[in-house]
C-alpha positions, 0 to 999 in steps of 0.5 A: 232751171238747166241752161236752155230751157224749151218753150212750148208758145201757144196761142190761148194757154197761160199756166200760172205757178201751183196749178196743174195744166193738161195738155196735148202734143202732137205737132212733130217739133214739140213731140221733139221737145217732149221727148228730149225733156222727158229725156232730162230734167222734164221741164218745160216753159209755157208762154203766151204768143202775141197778136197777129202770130197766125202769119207765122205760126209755122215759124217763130213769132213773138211771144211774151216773154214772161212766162210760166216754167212747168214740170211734167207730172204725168205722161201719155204716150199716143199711138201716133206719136203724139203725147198728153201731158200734165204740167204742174206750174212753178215759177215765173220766168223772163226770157233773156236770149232765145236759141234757134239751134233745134226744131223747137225753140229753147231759152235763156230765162231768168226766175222772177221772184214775188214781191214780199208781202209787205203788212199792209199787203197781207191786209189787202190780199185777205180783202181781195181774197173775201171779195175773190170768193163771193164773186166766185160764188156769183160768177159760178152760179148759173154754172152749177159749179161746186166752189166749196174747195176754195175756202180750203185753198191758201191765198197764192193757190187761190189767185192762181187756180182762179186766174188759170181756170176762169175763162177769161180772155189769153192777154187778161191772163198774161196780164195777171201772170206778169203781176209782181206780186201776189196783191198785185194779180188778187186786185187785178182778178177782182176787177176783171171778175167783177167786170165779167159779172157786170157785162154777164148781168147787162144784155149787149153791153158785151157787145158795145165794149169792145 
């Protein structure tokens, strides 16, 4: 990672390691960014704003400061001077300083590395992963969705494509996102798919849950 990297806050986007993250720029401040880090090391770090951000969103409100550093895989340029990009996830970041130098905010971030797996671990994501595809099945069904490709996916790719595609709510993501450890973020997904299909299953129960 260079020394600062760019942030790019976003109200209802978490982007989780391996997986891949379209996206749309159009605000001057971040085609700035997009252009100066297309200019470099193509690197950018996704985080997630916190509550109550509307009041501020034109200047610099709190975000959560784990986050996911993503690189720019493919470009668009737009007529009118905006950008889709795609961003591939790689690793989990903290922030540790923000620099208020430039239109866009940048960071000093520190990686944060997954927990080894212990034995017993590898035992408990192997169940979780059983449990992960048939409730995957399940909360598909009504979808018409074609989930065979995820027998094929490798146990972190899995965890993570599901807990960035899956709709589930922005903090449930960055919930998972700050799991330490690859056991840690399966358990987690289980229990909120199993909850999603619970209250999916339960007419108005949506309702009194809140």
């Amino acid at each position: 990672m260079s020394d600062l990297l760019p942030l790019f806050p976003l109200p209802n986007v978490v982007l989780f390691p391996s997986v891949f993250l379209p996206l749309r720029v159009f605000e001057p401040r971040y085609r700035e960014m997009t252009a100066h880090t297309l200019d470099g090391d193509r690197m950018i770090g996704m985080v997630l704003l916190k509550p109550g951000w509307e009041a501020n969103y034109e200047g610099r409100p709190p975000v959560f400061r784990v986050g996911c550093t993503g690189l720019i895989t493919h470009v668009e340029r737009l007529s009118d001077g905006g950008y889709n990009i795609v961003l591939r996830g790689l690793d989990r970041f903290r922030i540790v300083h923000e620099d208020h130098a430039l239109s866009y905010r940048r960071a000093i971030v520190e990686p944060l590395t997954e927990r080894p797996l212990a034995p017993s671990d590898r035992d408990e994501v192997r169940r979780n992963r059983e449990k992960l595809e048939a409730l995957l099945a399940t909360w598909m069904e009504t979808k018409g969705a074609d989930t065979s490709t995820a027998a094929a996916m490798a146990d972190d790719d899995l965890v993570n494509a599901l807990a960035q595609y899956l709709d589930l709510e922005p903090l449930e993501k960055q919930a998972l996102l700050e799991h330490d450890s690859l056991s840690g973020r399966a358990s987690s997904l289980v229990e909120l798919l199993e909850m999603k299909i619970i209250m999916a299953r339960t007419p108005g129960l949506s309702h009194t849950a809140h």
